[in-house]
Every structure is written in structure tokens, then in C-alpha cells.
C-alpha positions as CSV (number, residue, x, y, z in Angstrom):
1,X,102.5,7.2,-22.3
2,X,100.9,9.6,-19.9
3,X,102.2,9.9,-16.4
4,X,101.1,8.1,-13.0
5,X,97.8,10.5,-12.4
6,X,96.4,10.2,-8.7
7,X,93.6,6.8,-8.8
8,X,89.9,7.2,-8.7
9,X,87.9,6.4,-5.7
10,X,87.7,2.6,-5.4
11,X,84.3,1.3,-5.0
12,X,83.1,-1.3,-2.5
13,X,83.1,-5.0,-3.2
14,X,80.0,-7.4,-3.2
15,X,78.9,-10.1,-4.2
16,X,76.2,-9.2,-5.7
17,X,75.1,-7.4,-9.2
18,X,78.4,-4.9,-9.9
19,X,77.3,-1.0,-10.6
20,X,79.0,1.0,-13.5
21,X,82.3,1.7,-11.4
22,X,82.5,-2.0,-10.9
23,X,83.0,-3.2,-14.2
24,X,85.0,0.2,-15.3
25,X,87.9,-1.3,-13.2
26,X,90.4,-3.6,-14.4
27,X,91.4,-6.7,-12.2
28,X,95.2,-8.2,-12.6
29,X,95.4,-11.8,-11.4
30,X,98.4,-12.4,-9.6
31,X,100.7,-10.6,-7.6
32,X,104.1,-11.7,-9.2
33,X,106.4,-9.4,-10.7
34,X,104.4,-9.6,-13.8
35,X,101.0,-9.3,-12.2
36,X,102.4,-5.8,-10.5
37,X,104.1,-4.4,-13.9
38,X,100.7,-5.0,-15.5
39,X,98.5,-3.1,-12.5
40,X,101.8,-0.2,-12.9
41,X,101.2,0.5,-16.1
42,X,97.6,0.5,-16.0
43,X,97.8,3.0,-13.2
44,X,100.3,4.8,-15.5
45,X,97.4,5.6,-17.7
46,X,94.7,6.5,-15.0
47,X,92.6,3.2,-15.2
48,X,91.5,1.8,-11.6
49,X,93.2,-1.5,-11.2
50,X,92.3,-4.2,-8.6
51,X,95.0,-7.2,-8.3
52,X,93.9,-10.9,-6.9
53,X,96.3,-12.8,-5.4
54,X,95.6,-16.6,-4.5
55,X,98.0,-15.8,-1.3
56,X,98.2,-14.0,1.6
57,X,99.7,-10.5,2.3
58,X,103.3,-10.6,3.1
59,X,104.0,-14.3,1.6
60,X,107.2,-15.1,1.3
61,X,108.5,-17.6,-1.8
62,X,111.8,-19.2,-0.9
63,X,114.7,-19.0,-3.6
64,X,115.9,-16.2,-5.6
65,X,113.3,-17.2,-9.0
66,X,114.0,-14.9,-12.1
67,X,117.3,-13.2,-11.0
68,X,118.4,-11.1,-14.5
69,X,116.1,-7.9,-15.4
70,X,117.8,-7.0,-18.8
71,X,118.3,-3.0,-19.5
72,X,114.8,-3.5,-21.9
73,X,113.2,-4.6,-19.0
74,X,114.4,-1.8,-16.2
75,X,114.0,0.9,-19.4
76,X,110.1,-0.4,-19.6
77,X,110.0,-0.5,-15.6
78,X,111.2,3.4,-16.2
79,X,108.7,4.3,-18.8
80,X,105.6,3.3,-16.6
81,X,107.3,4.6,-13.0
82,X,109.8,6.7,-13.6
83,X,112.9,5.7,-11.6
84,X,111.7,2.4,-11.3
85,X,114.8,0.7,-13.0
86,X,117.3,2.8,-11.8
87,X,116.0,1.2,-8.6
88,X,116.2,-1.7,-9.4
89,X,119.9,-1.8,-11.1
90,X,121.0,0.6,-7.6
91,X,120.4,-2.6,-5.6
92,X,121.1,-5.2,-7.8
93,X,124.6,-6.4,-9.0
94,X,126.3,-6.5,-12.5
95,X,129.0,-8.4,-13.4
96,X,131.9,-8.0,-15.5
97,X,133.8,-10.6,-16.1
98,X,132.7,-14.0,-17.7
99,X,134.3,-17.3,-17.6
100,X,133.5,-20.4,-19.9
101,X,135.8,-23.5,-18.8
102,X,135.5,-27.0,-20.7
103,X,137.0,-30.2,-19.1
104,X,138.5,-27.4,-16.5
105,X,140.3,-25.3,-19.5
106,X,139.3,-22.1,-19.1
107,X,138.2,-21.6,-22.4
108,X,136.8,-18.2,-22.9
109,X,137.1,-15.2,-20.8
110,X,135.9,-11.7,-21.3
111,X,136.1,-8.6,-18.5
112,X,133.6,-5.7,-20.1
113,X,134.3,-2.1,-19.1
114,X,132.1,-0.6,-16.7
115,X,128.6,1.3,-18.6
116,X,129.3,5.1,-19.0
117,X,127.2,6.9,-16.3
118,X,124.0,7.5,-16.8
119,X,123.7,4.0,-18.9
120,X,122.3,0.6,-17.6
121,X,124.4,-2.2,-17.7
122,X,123.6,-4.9,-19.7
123,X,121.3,-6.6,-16.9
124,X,121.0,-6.1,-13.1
125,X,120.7,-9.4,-10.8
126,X,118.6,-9.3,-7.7
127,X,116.4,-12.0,-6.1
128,X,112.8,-11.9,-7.2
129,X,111.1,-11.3,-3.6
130,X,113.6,-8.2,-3.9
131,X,112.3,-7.2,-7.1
132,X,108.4,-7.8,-6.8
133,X,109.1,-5.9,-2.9
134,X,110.0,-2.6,-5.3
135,X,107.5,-3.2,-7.8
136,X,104.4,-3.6,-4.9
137,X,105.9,-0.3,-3.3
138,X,105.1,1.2,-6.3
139,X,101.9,0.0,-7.1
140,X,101.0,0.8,-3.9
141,X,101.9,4.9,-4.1
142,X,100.0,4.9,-7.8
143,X,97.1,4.0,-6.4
144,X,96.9,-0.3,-7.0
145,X,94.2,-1.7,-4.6
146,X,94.9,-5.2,-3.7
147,X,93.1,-8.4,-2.5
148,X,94.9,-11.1,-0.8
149,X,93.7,-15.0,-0.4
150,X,91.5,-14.3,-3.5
151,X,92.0,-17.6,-5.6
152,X,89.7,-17.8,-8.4
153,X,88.1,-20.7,-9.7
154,X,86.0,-19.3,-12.5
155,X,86.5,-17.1,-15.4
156,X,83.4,-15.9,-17.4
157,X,84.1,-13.6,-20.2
158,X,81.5,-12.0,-22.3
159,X,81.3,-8.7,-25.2
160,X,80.4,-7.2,-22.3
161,X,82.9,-7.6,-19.5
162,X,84.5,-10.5,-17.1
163,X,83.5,-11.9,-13.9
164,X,85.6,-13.6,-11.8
165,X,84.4,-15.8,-9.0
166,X,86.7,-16.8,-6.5
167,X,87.0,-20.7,-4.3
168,X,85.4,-18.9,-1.7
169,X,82.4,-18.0,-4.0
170,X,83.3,-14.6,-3.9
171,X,82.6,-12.0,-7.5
172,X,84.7,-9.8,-8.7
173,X,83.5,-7.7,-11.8
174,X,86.1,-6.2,-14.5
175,X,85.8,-4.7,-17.9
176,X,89.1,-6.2,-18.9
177,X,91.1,-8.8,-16.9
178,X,95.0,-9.4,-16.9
179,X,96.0,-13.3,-16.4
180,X,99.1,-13.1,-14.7
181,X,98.9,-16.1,-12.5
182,X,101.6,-18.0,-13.2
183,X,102.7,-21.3,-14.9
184,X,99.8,-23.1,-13.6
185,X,97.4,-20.3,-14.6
186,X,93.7,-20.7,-13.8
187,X,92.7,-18.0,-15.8
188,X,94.1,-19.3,-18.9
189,X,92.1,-22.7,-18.6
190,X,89.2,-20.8,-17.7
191,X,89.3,-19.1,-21.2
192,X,90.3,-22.2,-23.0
193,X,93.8,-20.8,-23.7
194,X,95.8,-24.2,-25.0
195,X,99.7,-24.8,-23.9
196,X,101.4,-25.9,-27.3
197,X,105.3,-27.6,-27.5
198,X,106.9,-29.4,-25.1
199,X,108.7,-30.7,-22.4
200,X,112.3,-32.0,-22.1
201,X,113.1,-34.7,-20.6
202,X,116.6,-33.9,-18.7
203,X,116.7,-32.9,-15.3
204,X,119.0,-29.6,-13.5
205,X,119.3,-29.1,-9.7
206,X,119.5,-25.4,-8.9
207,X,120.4,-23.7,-5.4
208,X,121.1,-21.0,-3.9
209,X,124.2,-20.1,-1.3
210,X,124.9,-16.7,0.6
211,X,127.6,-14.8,0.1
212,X,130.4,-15.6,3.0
213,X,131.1,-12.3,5.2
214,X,134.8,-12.3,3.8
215,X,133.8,-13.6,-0.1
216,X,136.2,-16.1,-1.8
217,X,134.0,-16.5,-4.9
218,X,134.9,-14.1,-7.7
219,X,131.6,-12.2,-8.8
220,X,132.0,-13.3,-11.8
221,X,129.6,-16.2,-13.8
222,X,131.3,-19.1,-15.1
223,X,130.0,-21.8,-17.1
224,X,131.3,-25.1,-17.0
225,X,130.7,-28.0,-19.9
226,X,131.9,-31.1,-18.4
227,X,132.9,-30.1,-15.1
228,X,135.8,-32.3,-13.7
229,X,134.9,-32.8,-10.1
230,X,131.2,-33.9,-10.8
231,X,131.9,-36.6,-13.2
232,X,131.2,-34.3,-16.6
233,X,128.2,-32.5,-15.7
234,X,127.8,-28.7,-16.5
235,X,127.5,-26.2,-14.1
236,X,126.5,-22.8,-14.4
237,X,127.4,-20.1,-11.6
238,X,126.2,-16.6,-11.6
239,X,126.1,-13.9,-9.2
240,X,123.0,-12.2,-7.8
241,X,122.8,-9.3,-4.9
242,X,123.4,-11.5,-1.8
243,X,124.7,-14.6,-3.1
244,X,125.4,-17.0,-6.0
245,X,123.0,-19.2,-8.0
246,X,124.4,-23.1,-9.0
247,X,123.0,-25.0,-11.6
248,X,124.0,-28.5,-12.1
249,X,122.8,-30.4,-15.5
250,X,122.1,-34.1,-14.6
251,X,122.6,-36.6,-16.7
252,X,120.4,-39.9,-17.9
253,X,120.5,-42.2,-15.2
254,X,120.7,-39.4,-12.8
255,X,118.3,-39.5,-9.3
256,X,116.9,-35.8,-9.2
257,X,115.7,-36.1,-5.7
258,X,118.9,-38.0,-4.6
259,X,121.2,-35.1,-5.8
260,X,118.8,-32.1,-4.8
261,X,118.5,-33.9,-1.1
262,X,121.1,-32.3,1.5
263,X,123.7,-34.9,1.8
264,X,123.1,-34.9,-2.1
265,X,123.6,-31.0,-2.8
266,X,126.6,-30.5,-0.1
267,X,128.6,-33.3,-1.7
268,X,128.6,-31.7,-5.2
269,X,128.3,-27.7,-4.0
270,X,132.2,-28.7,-2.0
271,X,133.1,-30.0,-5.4
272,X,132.7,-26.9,-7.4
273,X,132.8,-24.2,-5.0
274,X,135.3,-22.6,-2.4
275,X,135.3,-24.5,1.3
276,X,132.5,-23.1,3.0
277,X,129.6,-22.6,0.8
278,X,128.3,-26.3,1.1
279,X,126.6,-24.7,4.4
280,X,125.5,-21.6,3.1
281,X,122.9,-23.2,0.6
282,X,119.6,-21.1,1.4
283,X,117.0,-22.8,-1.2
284,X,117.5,-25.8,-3.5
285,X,115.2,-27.0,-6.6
286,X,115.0,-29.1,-9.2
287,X,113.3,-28.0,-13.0
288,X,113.2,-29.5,-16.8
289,X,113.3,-27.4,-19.9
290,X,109.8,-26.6,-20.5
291,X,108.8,-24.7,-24.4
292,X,105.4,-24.1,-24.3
293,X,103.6,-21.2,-25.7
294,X,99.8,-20.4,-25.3
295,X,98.1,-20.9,-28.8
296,X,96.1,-17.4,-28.4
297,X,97.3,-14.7,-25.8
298,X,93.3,-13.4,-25.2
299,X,90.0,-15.1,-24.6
300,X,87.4,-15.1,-27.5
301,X,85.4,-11.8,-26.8
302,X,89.1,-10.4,-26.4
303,X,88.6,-8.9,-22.9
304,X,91.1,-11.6,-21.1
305,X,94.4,-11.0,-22.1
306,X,97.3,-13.2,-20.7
307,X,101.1,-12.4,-19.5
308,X,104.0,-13.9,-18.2
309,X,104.0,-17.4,-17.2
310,X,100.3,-17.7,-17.7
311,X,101.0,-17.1,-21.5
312,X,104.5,-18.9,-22.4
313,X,107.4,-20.9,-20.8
314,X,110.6,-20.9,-21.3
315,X,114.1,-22.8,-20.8
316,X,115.7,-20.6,-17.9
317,X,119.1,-20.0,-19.1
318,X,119.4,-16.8,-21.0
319,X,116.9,-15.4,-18.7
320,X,113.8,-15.0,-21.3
321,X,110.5,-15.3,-18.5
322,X,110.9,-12.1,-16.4
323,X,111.6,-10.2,-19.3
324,X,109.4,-11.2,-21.6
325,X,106.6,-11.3,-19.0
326,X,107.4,-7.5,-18.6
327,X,107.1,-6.1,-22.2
328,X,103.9,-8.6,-22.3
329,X,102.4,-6.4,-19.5
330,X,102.8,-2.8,-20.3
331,X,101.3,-4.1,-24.0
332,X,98.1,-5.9,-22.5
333,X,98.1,-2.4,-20.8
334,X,98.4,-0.2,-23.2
335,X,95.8,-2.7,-25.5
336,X,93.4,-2.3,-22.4
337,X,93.9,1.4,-22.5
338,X,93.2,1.7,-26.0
339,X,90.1,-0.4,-26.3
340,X,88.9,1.5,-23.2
341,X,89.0,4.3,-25.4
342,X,87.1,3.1,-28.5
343,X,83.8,1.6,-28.8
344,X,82.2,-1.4,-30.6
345,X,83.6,-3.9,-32.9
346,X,86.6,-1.5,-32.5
347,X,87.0,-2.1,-28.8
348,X,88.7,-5.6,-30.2
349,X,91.0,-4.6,-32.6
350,X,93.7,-3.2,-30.1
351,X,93.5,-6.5,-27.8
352,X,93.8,-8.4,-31.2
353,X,97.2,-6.7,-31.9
354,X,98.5,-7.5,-28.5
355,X,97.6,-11.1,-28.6
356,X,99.3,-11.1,-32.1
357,X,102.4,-9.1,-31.4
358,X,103.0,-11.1,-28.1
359,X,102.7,-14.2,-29.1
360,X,105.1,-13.9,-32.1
361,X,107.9,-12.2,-29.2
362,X,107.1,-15.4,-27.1
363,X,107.1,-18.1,-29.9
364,X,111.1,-16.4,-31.0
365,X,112.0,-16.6,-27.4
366,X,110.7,-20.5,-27.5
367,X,112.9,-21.3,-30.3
368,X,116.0,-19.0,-29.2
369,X,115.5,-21.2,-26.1
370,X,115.1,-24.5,-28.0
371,X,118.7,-23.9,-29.8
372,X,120.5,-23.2,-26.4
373,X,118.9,-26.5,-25.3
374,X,120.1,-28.2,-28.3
375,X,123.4,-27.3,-27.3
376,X,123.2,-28.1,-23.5
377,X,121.8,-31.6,-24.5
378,X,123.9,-32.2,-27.6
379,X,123.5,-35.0,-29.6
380,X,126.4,-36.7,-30.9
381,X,127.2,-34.5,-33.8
382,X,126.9,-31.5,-31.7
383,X,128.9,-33.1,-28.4
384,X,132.1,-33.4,-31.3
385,X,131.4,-30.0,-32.5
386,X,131.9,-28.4,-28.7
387,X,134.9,-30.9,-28.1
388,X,136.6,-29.5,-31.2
389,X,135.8,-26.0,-30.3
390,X,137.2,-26.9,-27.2
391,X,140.0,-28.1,-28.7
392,X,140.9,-24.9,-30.4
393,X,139.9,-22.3,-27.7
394,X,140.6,-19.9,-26.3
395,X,143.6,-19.4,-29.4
396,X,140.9,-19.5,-31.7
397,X,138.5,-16.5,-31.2
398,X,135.5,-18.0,-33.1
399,X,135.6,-21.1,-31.4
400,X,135.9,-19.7,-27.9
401,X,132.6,-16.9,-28.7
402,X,130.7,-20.0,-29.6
403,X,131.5,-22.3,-26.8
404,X,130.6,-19.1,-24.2
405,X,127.1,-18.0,-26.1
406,X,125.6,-20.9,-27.5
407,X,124.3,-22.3,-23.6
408,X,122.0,-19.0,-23.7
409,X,121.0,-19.1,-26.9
410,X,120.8,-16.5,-29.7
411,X,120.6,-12.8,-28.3
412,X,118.7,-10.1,-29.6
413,X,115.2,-9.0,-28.7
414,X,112.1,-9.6,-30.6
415,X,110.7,-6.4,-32.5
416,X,107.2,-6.8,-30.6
417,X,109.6,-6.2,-27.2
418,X,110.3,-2.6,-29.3
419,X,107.3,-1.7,-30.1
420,X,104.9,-0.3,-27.4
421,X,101.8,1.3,-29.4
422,X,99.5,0.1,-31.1
């Protein structure tokens, strides 16, 4: 990959017919940390990128979102602006230690030595607005021009190139667009792109609390099945850089809205936490296990290519959006820097592999995600199987490794998250 090369004059918008530097440029739709990886590595290889974002400058989205960048993800954030993950993991946190408990038995425990220097850890744990703050700063010294309050409202796609026309009836011209608007992605209906799988139908309550000026929570994560003090629901609590995340798994019969209100969410949060964290809770929401998987990852002329959210969704736990969405942008870029390069019929092929390769990562991350939901929502053959594992831990190795990594789901990464040329 070459290096970050200084951008190209950026011509002036219109509404009107584009000129030949108009549709040269790529456009990224939206300004998430997906949207900006995509516009980075585009920059990286000394195409003009514009990126439309639906809101303003400076917005602000409450609650600390995708929290785990993996070491793939920071060594990818590295490759296309160098120094970018060391960032990233400087000001994040990494824990060591982690704690599965069952029925309150601590079950399985692990403390991991520190990474050698020079090595990332495992993952790094920051709050999104953190890490799409780094990722704009960047985008912004490579050259990335942006457009606020642009939300588009039509997508046409042709041999030829992409227009995109905005609610406000304003045109935007692109030889190659990156859909990187999210989970309710107007670009991908625009090109017809189809959401396949499903939905589940359980319910989790997730908040956020600050860290307490003189801590009294470990930073470690713990994982609770059948937590005690809330009546046998699991519980999940990690660390990030300036607080803790707290999942709670509802259970049939449950009242979402009743147990994410505030009377709701203090009564359980001074059940499994320290005294004092019940009113430090900054953000609170409430999610179901979506697994669903776009059934092509580029429009029909192949010069729409979709990432991130706009292309799959995925289960939360074992942290599977952010860093898949990241591999799936540096390869629409490198696609869109390829095709740039060849002419014809040809021009396809490289946007064909990327649609390919990333959908095949994105359906294995659906189906890794699918078994840790299996497990989180046992049925009753499974539900005996962790009782008896529970039974036997932490004396019996095999039975305590299971009960801590079957919630996440297998581990490994994809070979398409390896393999960055086409």
C-alpha cells in the first residue's frame, strides 16, 4: 500500500452537470468510524475522497457503541495511517484478568501477562466518539473533505459512475461510492442490496457508568450466567477507558422499557455493582440479537460497494461490527483503487472480488455469532450442559474454558480479514 500522498485540489460543488474532476472523486457515505477508515485508506492511495454525513459537524452520539478494536483492527488502522493504532491502544485500556462466575461460583479465572513491548494487546477498549474523534483527525491531515447535514435520499448507479442526490435536492457526483451509513443504510436500499437472516427475539439492557474518582471496581470483565442478585439473569461487565459497560440478559416475560427506565436500571446496577455506581450511569439502551447479512456487498454495475453496518449485523458480544466494518473498508478501498486503475469490463472484476471476499468474512462472523447466541439463550439440552460444566469447574479445566468462551463465540478471524489484495 502506498503511503498517505498530499490530496488533489478539490473541485467546487453544484448541482448541476459534474465536470471530469467531479466524477474522478470518490464519495464515502457516513461519517462513522467505518465511514472514516474507508475515506483513510482511500486517501492512503491518492484518490480524492468526499464523505456525506446525514448530521451535523461536531454531533455528539451518547453511549460508548463499539468499545473493543482487536490488534487486526489497530494493525489495519496502522497500515493505512501509520501510527494510527498505536494511538488508539495509547488511550484505550486492556485488561488482564477475566472472571466467569455461575450461580455466584467463580468459575473460571485467567490473569494474562502483560504483551511484550512493541506488541498490541489482544484488543484496546475506548468509547466510539473517542475512537471516530482519532480517526476524523486523521482524515482530516490526509486530505478528506467533508460535508455535514448531507442526507441522501437517492442512489443512481450506472457503468458509468454514481449520483447521489441528497433530501435537500442537492447532487453529488462520484466514480465509486462507499455505503457506510449504518444499520439503517439508505444507500443499500437505494441499490437494492437485500438484509437476509434474522432477528432474535430476547431482549438485553446495556448502560454505561463512570469510573468513581477512587475506583472500587476491578478492571477486570466478568461474566455472569445466572447472576444471584437479579433473579438468574446474566450479566456481562467489561471495562472501557473511562468507565465500565453492563449488560443485563432479560428474560421472557421481561418489560424492556420497565428495566432500562431509571428507577429500573438503578435497582439492578446496586445489585451487581459496588455502592455508588447506580448514580454514575451516563447512557442506557436496550438491543436484540440481530444476524443479518446483505445478499450482495455492491450494486449491479459494481460501482457501490457497502461496509460496516450498511453491509452486515451482528450479535454484539465478541465484538464482531467495528472490526469487521474495518477490514471491509480498506478492501472496498483497495477494490476502488484497483478498478480505478483498469478499464472496461475489467474495471468490475476487482469490486467483484471485494463483494465476494467480504461477504464470506461477514456470513462466518454471522454464524460465529449465532453459536454464542445459542449458548446465551440455551435451550434445555444446552442449559444442562452449562449446569454440569458448572458443576465441575473451575477443578475441571475443560469445563471451566468452555463455560468462559462459549458467550463470545468461536475466535479466530476469517481468511478474507488476512488478505488485503486483490
Amino acid at each position: 500500500m502506498t503511503g498517505l500522498s498530499a490530496p488533489p485540489a478539490e473541485p467546487a460543488e453544484g448541482v448541476g452537470p459534474a465536470d471530469e474532476a467531479d466524477r474522478s472523486r470518490v464519495v464515502v457515505v457516513g461519517a462513522g468510524p467505518v465511514g472514516l477508515t474507508a475515506a483513510l485508506a482511500l486517501r492512503a492511495y491518492g484518490i480524492p475522497v468526499t464523505v456525506l454525513e446525514a448530521g451535523p459537524e461536531g454531533r455528539q452520539r451518547p453511549g460508548s457503541r463499539a468499545i473493543f478494536t482487536h490488534s487486526q483492527t489497530l494493525q489495519i488502522l496502522d497500515r493505512i495511517s501509520p501510527g494510527l493504532g498505536a494511538e488508539l491502544s495509547a488511550h484505550g485500556v486492556y485488561w488482564n484478568t477475566q472472571r466467569t462466575f455461575h450461580a455466584g461460583k467463580e468459575v473460571y479465572a485467567k490473569t494474562f501477562p502483560d504483551p511484550p513491548a512493541g506488541v498490541y494487546p489482544h484488543f484496546t477498549s475506548l468509547p466510539q466518539v473517542q475512537i471516530e474523534a482519532y480517526l476524523h483527525a486523521r482524515a482530516v491531515a490526509a486530505g478528506v473533505t467533508f460535508a455535514w447535514e448531507q442526507e441522501i435520499a437517492q442512489v443512481t448507479a450506472t457503468d458509468d459512475g454514481v449520483v447521489l442526490t441528497t433530501t435537500a435536492g442537492r447532487r453529488w457526483d462520484a466514480s465509486y461510492v462507499v455505503g457506510a451509513d449504518g444499520s439503517r443504510s439508505v444507500v443499500r436500499k437505494q441499490v437494492g442490496a437485500r438484509m437476509e437472516g434474522g432477528k432474535d427475539d430476547g431482549w438485553y439492557v446495556v448502560v454505561d457508568v463512570a469510573e468513581k474518582d477512587e475506583p472500587t471496581l476491578p478492571r477486570e470483565r466478568h461474566f455472569h450466567y445466572a447472576h444471584p442478585a437479579v433473579d438468574g439473569r446474566n450479566v456481562l461487565v467489561v471495562p472501557f477507558a473511562g468507565g465500565y459497560r453492563v449488560d443485563l440478559q432479560l428474560v421472557d416475560g421481561d418489560d424492556p422499557e420497565a428495566l432500562a427506565s431509571d428507577d429500573g436500571v438503578r435497582t439492578w446496577l446496586d445489585a451487581v455493582l459496588p455502592p455508588g455506581y447506580a448514580d454514575r450511569s451516563t447512557w442506557v439502551s436496550t438491543y436484540q440479537f440481530l444476524q443479518l447479512v446483505a445478499h450482495d456487498f455492491a450494486d449491479p454495475h459494481r460501482r457501490v460497494l457497502l461496509v460496516g453496518e450498511a453491509a452486515h449485523l451482528f450479535a454484539p458480544f465478541g465484538a464482531r461490527g467495528l472490526n469487521s466494518g474495518v477490514p471491509d473498508a480498506e478492501a472496498a478501498a483497495i477494490a476502488i483503487a484497483a478498478a480505478t486503475r483498469a478499464s472496461g469490463p475489467a474495471a468490475r472484476t476487482p469490486v467483484e472480488a471485494f463483494a465476494l471476499a467480504r461477504r464470506s468474512a461477514a456470513l462466518f462472523n454471522r454464524d460465529a455469532a449465532g453459536e454464542a447466541l445459542a449458548h446465551l439463550r440455551p435451550d434445555a439440552e444446552v442449559a444442562a450442559r452449562i449446569r454440569a460444566a458448572a458443576e465441575r469447574a473451575p477443578e475441571d479445566p475443560e469445563a471451566s474454558v468452555w463455560l468462559e468462551k462459549a458467550p463470545y463465540g468461536p475466535r479466530g478471524v476469517h481468511r478474507a480479514d488476512t488478505v488485503y489484495r486483490y
